[in-house]
Backbone and ligand atoms as CSV (ligand in chain L), in Angstrom:
chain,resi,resn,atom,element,x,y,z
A,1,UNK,N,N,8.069,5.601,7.952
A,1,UNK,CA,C,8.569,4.250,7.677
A,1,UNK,C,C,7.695,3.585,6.615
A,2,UNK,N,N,8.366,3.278,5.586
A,2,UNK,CA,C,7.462,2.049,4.905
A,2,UNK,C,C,7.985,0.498,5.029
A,3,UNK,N,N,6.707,-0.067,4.670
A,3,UNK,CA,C,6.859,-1.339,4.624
A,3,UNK,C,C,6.694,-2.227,3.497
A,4,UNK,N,N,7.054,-3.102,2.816
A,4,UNK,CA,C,6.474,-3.978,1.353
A,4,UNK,C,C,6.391,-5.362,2.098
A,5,UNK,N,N,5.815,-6.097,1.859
A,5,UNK,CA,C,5.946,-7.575,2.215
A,5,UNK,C,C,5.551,-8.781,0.742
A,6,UNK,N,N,6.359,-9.938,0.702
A,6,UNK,CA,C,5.576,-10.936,-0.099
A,6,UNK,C,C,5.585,-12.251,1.072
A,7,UNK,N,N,3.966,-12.355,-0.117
A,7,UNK,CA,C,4.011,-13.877,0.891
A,7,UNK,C,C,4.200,-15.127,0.251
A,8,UNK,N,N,4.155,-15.950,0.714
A,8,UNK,CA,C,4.840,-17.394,-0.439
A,8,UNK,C,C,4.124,-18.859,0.438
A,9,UNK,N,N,4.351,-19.886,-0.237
A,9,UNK,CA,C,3.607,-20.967,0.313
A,9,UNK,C,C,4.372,-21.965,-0.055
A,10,UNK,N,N,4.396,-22.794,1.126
A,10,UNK,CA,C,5.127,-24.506,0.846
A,10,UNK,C,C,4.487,-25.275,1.912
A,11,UNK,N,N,4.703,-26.863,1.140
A,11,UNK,CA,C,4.183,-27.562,1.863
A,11,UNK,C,C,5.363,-28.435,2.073
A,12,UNK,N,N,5.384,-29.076,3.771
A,12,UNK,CA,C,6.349,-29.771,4.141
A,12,UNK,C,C,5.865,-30.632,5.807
A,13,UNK,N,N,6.569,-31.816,6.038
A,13,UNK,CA,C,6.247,-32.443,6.601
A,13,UNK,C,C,7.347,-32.321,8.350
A,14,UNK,N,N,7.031,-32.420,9.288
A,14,UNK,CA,C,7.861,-32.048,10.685
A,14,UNK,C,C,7.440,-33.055,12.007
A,15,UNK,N,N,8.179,-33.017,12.582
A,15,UNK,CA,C,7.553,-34.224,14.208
A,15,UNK,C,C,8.636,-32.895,15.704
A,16,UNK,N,N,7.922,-32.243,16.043
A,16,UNK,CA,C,8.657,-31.669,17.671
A,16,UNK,C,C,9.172,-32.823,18.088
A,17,UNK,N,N,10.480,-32.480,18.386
A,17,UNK,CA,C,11.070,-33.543,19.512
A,17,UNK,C,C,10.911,-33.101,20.965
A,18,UNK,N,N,10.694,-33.738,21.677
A,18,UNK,CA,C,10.514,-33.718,23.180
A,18,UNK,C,C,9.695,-32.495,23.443
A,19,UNK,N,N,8.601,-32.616,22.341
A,19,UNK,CA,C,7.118,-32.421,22.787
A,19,UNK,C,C,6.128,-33.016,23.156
A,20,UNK,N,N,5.393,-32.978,23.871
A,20,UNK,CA,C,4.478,-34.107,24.796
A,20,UNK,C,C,2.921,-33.429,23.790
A,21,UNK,N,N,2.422,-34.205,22.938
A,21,UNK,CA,C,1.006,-33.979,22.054
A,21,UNK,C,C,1.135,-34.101,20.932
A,22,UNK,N,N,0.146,-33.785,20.304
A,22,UNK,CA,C,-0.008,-33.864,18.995
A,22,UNK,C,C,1.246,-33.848,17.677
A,23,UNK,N,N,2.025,-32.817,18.628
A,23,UNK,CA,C,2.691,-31.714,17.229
A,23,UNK,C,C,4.342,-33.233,17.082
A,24,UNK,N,N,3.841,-34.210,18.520
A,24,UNK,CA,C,5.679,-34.556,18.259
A,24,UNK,C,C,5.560,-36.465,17.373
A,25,UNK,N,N,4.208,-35.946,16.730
A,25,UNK,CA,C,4.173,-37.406,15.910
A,25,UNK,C,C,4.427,-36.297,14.291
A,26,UNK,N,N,4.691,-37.473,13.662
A,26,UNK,CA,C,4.886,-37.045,11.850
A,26,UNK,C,C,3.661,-36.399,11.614
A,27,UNK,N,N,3.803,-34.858,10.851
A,27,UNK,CA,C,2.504,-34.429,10.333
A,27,UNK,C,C,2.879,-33.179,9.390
A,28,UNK,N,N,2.150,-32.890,8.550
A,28,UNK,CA,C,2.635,-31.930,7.760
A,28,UNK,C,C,1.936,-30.947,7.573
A,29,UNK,N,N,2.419,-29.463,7.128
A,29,UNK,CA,C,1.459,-28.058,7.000
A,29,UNK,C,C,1.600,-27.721,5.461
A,30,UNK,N,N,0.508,-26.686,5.365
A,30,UNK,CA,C,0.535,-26.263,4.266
A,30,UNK,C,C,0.867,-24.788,4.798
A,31,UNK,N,N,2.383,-24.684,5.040
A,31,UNK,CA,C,2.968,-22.951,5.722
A,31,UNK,C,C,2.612,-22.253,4.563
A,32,UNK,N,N,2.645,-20.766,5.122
A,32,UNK,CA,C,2.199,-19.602,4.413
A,32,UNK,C,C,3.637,-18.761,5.138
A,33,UNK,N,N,3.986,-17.871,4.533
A,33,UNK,CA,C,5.343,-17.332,4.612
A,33,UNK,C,C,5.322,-16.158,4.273
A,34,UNK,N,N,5.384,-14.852,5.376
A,34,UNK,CA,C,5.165,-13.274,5.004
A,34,UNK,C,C,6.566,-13.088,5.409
A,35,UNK,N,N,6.758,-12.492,3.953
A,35,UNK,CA,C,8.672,-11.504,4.310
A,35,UNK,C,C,8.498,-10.081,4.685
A,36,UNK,N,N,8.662,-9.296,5.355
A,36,UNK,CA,C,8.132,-8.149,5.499
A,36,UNK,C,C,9.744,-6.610,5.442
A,37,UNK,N,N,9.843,-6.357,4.749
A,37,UNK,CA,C,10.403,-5.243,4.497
A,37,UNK,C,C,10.428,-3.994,5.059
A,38,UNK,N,N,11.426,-3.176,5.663
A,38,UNK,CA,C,11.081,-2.068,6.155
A,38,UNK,C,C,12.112,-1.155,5.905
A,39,UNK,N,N,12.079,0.345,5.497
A,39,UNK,CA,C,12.960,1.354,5.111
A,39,UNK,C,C,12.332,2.579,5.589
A,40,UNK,N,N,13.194,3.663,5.791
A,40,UNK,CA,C,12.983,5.113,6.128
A,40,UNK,C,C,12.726,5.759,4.758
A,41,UNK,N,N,13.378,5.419,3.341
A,41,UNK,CA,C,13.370,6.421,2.446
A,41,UNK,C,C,13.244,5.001,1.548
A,42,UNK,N,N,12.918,6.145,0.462
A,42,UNK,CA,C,12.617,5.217,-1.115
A,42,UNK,C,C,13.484,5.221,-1.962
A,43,UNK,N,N,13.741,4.292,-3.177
A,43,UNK,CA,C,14.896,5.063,-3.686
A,43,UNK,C,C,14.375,6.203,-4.663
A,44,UNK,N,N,15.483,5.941,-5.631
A,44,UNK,CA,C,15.297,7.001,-6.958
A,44,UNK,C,C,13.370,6.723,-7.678
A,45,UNK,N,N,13.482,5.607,-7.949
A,45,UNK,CA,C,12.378,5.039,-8.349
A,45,UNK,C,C,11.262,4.893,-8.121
A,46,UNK,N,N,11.386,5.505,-6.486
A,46,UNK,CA,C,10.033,5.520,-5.621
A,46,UNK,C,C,9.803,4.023,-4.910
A,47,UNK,N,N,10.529,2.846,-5.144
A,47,UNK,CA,C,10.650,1.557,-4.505
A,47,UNK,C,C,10.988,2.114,-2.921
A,48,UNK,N,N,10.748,1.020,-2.370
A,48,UNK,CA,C,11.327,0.407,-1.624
A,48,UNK,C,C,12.652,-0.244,-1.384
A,49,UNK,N,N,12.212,-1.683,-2.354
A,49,UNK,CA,C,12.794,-2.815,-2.816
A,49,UNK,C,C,12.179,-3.158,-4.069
A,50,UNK,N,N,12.905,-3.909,-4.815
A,50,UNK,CA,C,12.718,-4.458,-5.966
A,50,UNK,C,C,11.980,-5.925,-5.645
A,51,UNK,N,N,10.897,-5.846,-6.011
A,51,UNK,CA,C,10.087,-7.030,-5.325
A,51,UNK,C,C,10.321,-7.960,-6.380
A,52,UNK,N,N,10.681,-8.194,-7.264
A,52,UNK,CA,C,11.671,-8.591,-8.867
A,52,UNK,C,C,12.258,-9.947,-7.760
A,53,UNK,N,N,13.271,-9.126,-6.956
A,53,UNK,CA,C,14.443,-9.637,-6.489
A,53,UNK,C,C,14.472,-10.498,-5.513
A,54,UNK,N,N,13.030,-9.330,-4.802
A,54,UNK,CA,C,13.184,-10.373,-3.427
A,54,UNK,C,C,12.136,-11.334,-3.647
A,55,UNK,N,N,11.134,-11.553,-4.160
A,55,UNK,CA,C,10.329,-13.076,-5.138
A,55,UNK,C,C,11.550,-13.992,-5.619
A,56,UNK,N,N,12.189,-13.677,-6.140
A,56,UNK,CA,C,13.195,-14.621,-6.693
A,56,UNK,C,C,13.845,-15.132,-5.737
A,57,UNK,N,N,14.717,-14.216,-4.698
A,57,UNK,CA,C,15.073,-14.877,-3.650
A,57,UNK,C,C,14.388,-15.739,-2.778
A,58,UNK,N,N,12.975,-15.121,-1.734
A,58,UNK,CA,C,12.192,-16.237,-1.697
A,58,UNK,C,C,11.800,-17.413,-2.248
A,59,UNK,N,N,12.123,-17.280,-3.432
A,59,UNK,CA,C,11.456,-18.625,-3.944
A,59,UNK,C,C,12.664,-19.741,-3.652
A,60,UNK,N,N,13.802,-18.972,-4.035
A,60,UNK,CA,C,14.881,-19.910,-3.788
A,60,UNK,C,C,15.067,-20.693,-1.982
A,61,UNK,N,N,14.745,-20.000,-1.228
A,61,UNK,CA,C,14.744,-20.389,-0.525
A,61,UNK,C,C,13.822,-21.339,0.388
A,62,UNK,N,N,13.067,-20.853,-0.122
A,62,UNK,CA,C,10.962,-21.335,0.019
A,62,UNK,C,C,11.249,-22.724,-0.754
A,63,UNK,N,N,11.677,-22.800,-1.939
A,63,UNK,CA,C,11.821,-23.931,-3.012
A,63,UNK,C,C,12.584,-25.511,-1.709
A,64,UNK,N,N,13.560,-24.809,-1.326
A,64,UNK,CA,C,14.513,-25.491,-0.507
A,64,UNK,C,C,13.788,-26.262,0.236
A,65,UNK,N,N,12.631,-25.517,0.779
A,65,UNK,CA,C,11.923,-26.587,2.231
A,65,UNK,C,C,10.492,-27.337,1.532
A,66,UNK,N,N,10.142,-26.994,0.281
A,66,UNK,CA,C,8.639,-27.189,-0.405
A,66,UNK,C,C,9.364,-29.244,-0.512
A,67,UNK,N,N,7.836,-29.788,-0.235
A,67,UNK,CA,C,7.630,-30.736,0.005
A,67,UNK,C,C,9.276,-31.807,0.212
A,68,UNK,N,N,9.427,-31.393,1.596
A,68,UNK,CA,C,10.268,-31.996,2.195
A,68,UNK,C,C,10.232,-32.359,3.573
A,69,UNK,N,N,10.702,-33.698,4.340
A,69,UNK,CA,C,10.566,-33.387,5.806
A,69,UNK,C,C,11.688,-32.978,6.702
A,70,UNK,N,N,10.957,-31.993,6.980
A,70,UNK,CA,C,12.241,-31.008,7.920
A,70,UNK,C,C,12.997,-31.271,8.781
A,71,UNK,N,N,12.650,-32.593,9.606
A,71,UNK,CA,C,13.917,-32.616,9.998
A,71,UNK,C,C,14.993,-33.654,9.817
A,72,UNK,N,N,14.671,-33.953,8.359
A,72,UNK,CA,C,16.020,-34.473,8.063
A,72,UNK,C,C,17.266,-33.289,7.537
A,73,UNK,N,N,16.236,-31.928,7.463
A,73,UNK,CA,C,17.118,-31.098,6.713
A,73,UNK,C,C,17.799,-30.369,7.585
A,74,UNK,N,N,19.096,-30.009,7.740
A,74,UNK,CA,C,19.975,-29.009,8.141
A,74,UNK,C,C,19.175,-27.229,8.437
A,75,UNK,N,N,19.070,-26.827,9.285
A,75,UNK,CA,C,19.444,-27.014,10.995
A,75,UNK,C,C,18.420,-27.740,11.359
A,76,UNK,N,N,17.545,-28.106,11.176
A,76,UNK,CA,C,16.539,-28.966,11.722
A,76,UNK,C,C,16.840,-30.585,12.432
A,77,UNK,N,N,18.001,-31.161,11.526
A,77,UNK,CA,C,17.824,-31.949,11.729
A,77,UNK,C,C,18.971,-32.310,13.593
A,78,UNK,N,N,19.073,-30.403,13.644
A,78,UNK,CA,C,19.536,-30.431,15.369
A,78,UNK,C,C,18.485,-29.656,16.303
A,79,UNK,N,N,17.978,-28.723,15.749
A,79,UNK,CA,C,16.839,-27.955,16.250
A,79,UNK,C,C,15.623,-27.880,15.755
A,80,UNK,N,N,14.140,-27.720,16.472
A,80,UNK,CA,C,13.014,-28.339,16.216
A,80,UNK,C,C,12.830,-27.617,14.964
A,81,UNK,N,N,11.855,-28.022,13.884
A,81,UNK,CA,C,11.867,-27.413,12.855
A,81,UNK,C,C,9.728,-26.578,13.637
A,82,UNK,N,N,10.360,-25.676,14.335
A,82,UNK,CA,C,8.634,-25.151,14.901
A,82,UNK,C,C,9.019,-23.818,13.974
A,83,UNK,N,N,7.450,-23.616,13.771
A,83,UNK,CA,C,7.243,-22.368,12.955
A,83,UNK,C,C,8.335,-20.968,13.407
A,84,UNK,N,N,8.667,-20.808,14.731
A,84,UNK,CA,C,9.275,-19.989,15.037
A,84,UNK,C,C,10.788,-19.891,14.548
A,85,UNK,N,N,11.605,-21.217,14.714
A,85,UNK,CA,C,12.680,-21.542,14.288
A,85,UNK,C,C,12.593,-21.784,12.445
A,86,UNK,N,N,11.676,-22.084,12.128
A,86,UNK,CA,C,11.532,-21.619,10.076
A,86,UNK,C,C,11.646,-20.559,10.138
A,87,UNK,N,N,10.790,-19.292,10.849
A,87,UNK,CA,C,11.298,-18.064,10.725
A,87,UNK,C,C,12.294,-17.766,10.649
A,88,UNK,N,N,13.106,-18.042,11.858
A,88,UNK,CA,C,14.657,-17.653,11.774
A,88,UNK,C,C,15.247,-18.062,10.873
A,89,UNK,N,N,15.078,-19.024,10.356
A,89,UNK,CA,C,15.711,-19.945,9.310
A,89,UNK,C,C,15.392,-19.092,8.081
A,90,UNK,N,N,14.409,-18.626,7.829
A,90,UNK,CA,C,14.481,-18.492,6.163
A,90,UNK,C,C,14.599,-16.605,6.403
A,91,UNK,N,N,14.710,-16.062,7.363
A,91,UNK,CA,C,15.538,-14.638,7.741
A,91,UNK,C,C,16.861,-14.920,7.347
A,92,UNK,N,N,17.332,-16.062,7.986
A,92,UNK,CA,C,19.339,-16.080,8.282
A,92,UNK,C,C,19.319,-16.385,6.462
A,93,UNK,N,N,18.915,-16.888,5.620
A,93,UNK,CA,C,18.885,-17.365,4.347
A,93,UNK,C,C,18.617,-16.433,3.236
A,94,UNK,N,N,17.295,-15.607,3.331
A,94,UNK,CA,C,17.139,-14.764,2.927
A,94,UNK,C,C,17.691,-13.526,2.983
A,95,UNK,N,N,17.841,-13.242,3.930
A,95,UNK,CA,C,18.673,-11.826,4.234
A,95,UNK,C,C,20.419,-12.166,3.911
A,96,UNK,N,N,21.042,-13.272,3.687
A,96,UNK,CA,C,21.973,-13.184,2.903
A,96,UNK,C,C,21.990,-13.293,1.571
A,97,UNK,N,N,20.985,-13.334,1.189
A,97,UNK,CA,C,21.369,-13.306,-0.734
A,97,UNK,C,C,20.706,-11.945,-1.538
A,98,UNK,N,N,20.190,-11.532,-0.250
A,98,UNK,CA,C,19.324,-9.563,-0.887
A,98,UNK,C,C,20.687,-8.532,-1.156
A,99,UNK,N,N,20.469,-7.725,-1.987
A,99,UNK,CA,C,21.126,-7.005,-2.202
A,99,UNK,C,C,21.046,-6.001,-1.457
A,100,UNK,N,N,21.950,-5.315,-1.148
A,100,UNK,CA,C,22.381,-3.895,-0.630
A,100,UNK,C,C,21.732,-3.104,-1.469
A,101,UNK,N,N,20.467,-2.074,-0.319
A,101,UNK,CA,C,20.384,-1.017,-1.510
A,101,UNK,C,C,20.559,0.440,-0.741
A,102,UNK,N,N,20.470,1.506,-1.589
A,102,UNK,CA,C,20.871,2.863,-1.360
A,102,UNK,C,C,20.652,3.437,-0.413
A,103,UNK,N,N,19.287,2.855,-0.119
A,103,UNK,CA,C,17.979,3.650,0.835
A,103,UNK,C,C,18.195,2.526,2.446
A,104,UNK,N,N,18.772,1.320,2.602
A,104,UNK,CA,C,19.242,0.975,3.649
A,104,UNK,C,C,17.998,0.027,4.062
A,105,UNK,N,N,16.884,-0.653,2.944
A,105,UNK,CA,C,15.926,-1.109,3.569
A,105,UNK,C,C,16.278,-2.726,3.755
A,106,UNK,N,N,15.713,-3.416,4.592
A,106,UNK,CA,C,16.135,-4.353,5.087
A,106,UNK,C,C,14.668,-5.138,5.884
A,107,UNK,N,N,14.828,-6.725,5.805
A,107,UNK,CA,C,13.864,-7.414,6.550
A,107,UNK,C,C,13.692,-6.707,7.829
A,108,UNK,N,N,11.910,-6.627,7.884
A,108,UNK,CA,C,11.951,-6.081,9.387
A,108,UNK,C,C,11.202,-7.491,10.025
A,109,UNK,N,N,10.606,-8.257,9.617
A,109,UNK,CA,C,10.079,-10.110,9.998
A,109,UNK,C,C,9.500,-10.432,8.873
A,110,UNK,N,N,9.728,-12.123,10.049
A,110,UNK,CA,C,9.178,-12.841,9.215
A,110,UNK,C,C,8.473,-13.948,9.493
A,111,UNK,N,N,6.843,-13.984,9.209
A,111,UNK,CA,C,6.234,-14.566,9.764
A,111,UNK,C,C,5.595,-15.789,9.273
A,112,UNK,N,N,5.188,-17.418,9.559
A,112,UNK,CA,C,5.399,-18.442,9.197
A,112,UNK,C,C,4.164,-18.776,10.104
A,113,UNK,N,N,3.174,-18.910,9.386
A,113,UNK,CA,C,2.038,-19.762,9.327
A,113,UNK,C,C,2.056,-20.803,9.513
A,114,UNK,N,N,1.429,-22.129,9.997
A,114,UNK,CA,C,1.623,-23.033,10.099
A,114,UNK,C,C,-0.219,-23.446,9.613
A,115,UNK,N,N,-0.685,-23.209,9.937
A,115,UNK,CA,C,-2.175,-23.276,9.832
A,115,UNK,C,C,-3.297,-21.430,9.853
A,116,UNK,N,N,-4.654,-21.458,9.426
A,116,UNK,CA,C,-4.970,-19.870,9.284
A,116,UNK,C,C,-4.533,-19.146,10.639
A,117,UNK,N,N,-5.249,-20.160,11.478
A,117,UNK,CA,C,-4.995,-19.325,12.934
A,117,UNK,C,C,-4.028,-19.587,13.861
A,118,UNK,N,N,-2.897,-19.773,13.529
A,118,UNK,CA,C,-1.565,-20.067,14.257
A,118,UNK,C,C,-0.083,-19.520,13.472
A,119,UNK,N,N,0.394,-18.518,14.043
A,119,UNK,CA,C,1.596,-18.011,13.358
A,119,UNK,C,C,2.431,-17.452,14.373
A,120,UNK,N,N,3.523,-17.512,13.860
A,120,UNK,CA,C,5.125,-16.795,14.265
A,120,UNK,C,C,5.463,-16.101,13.783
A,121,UNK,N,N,6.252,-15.147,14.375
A,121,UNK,CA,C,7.344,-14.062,13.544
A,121,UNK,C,C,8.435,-14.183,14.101
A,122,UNK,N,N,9.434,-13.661,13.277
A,122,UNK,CA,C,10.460,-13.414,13.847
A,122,UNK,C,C,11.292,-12.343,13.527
A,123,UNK,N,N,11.891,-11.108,14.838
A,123,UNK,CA,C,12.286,-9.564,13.979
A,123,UNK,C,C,13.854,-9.618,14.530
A,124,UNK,N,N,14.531,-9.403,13.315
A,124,UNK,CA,C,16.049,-9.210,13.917
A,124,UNK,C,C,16.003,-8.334,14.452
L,1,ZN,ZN,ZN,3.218,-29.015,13.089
Protein backbone atom coordinates (compact mmCIF):
# COMPACT_ATOMS: atom_id res chain seq x y z
CA UNK A 1 0.00 0.00 0.00
CA UNK A 2 1.17 3.48 -0.53
CA UNK A 3 0.34 6.53 0.86
CA UNK A 4 0.97 10.54 -0.29
CA UNK A 5 -0.51 13.13 1.96
CA UNK A 6 -0.61 17.22 1.74
CA UNK A 7 -1.05 19.35 4.45
CA UNK A 8 -2.60 22.87 4.29
CA UNK A 9 -3.47 25.60 6.87
CA UNK A 10 -6.40 28.04 7.64
CA UNK A 11 -7.39 30.16 10.05
CA UNK A 12 -11.04 30.45 11.20
CA UNK A 13 -13.17 31.36 14.00
CA UNK A 14 -16.08 28.60 15.83
CA UNK A 15 -18.31 28.55 19.33
CA UNK A 16 -19.63 24.40 20.23
CA UNK A 17 -23.15 24.62 20.80
CA UNK A 18 -24.40 22.86 23.83
CA UNK A 19 -20.99 22.48 25.08
CA UNK A 20 -20.49 23.17 28.71
CA UNK A 21 -16.48 25.04 28.76
CA UNK A 22 -14.28 26.74 27.12
CA UNK A 23 -14.73 25.52 23.47
CA UNK A 24 -18.75 26.90 23.47
CA UNK A 25 -17.73 30.75 23.72
CA UNK A 26 -16.35 32.54 20.25
CA UNK A 27 -12.69 31.52 19.62
CA UNK A 28 -10.61 30.82 16.79
CA UNK A 29 -7.71 28.18 15.53
CA UNK A 30 -5.01 28.30 13.46
CA UNK A 31 -6.18 24.42 11.85
CA UNK A 32 -3.58 22.46 10.15
CA UNK A 33 -5.20 20.02 7.59
CA UNK A 34 -3.52 16.47 6.50
CA UNK A 35 -5.25 14.87 3.27
CA UNK A 36 -3.93 11.53 3.22
CA UNK A 37 -4.06 9.33 0.10
CA UNK A 38 -3.99 5.71 -0.28
CA UNK A 39 -3.57 3.16 -3.39
CA UNK A 40 -2.45 -0.51 -4.05
CA UNK A 41 -0.58 0.34 -7.39
CA UNK A 42 1.08 3.37 -9.06
CA UNK A 43 0.34 4.56 -12.20
CA UNK A 44 2.28 4.66 -15.50
CA UNK A 45 4.38 7.45 -14.04
CA UNK A 46 5.24 5.91 -10.87
CA UNK A 47 2.58 8.51 -8.99
CA UNK A 48 0.29 7.82 -6.91
CA UNK A 49 -1.70 10.93 -7.45
CA UNK A 50 -0.95 14.00 -9.07
CA UNK A 51 -0.23 16.16 -6.11
CA UNK A 52 -0.59 19.14 -9.02
CA UNK A 53 -4.27 18.34 -8.58
CA UNK A 54 -4.93 17.47 -5.37
CA UNK A 55 -3.06 21.04 -3.91
CA UNK A 56 -5.30 22.76 -6.16
CA UNK A 57 -8.23 21.06 -5.00
CA UNK A 58 -7.39 21.55 -1.40
CA UNK A 59 -6.82 24.84 -1.70
CA UNK A 60 -10.14 25.34 -3.15
CA UNK A 61 -11.68 24.00 -0.55
CA UNK A 62 -9.32 25.02 2.43
CA UNK A 63 -9.76 28.69 0.69
CA UNK A 64 -13.65 28.25 1.46
CA UNK A 65 -13.27 28.05 5.36
CA UNK A 66 -9.76 30.44 5.64
CA UNK A 67 -10.64 33.31 7.83
CA UNK A 68 -14.23 32.80 8.29
CA UNK A 69 -16.64 31.96 11.21
CA UNK A 70 -17.90 28.61 10.87
CA UNK A 71 -20.82 28.58 11.95
CA UNK A 72 -22.42 30.87 9.99
CA UNK A 73 -21.27 28.64 7.14
CA UNK A 74 -23.28 25.73 5.70
CA UNK A 75 -23.27 22.61 7.34
CA UNK A 76 -22.12 24.25 10.30
CA UNK A 77 -24.40 26.54 10.63
CA UNK A 78 -26.72 23.07 11.67
CA UNK A 79 -23.92 20.92 13.00
CA UNK A 80 -21.04 21.80 15.38
CA UNK A 81 -18.26 23.01 13.31
CA UNK A 82 -15.64 20.49 15.88
CA UNK A 83 -12.51 19.43 14.29
CA UNK A 84 -14.03 16.04 13.71
CA UNK A 85 -17.06 17.25 11.72
CA UNK A 86 -14.32 19.75 9.41
CA UNK A 87 -12.92 16.48 8.71
CA UNK A 88 -15.87 15.10 7.32
CA UNK A 89 -16.59 18.18 5.76
CA UNK A 90 -13.62 18.85 3.71
CA UNK A 91 -13.52 14.65 2.80
CA UNK A 92 -17.38 15.02 1.46
CA UNK A 93 -15.83 18.27 -0.62
CA UNK A 94 -12.72 17.13 -1.55
CA UNK A 95 -13.27 13.76 -2.60
CA UNK A 96 -15.87 15.14 -5.02
CA UNK A 97 -13.84 17.29 -7.22
CA UNK A 98 -10.58 14.56 -7.48
CA UNK A 99 -10.34 12.89 -10.43
CA UNK A 100 -10.72 9.28 -11.18
CA UNK A 101 -7.53 7.65 -11.68
CA UNK A 102 -6.35 4.28 -13.28
CA UNK A 103 -4.69 2.85 -10.27
CA UNK A 104 -8.06 3.38 -8.03
CA UNK A 105 -6.28 5.62 -5.36
CA UNK A 106 -8.48 7.46 -3.21
CA UNK A 107 -8.62 9.54 0.31
CA UNK A 108 -7.79 7.17 2.99
CA UNK A 109 -8.28 10.45 6.01
CA UNK A 110 -8.37 13.27 6.98
CA UNK A 111 -7.01 14.82 9.75
CA UNK A 112 -7.74 18.46 11.25
CA UNK A 113 -5.69 19.96 13.82
CA UNK A 114 -7.08 22.32 15.82
CA UNK A 115 -4.06 23.20 17.97
CA UNK A 116 -0.16 21.07 17.99
CA UNK A 117 -1.52 18.65 20.43
CA UNK A 118 -5.13 18.06 19.61
CA UNK A 119 -6.38 16.40 16.34
CA UNK A 120 -9.06 14.40 14.45
CA UNK A 121 -9.34 12.20 11.62
CA UNK A 122 -11.67 11.06 9.75
CA UNK A 123 -11.55 7.53 7.36
CA UNK A 124 -14.36 6.74 4.95
ZN1 LIG B 1 -12.19 25.44 19.20
Amino acid sequence: MYEVSVDETFSAGHALRGYKGKCENVHGHNYKVRVTLAGKELDSVGLLYDFVHLKQVIQVVIGSLDHRFLNDFAPFDSINPSAENIARYIYDETSKQMKQTENGAGISSITVWETDVTAATYRP
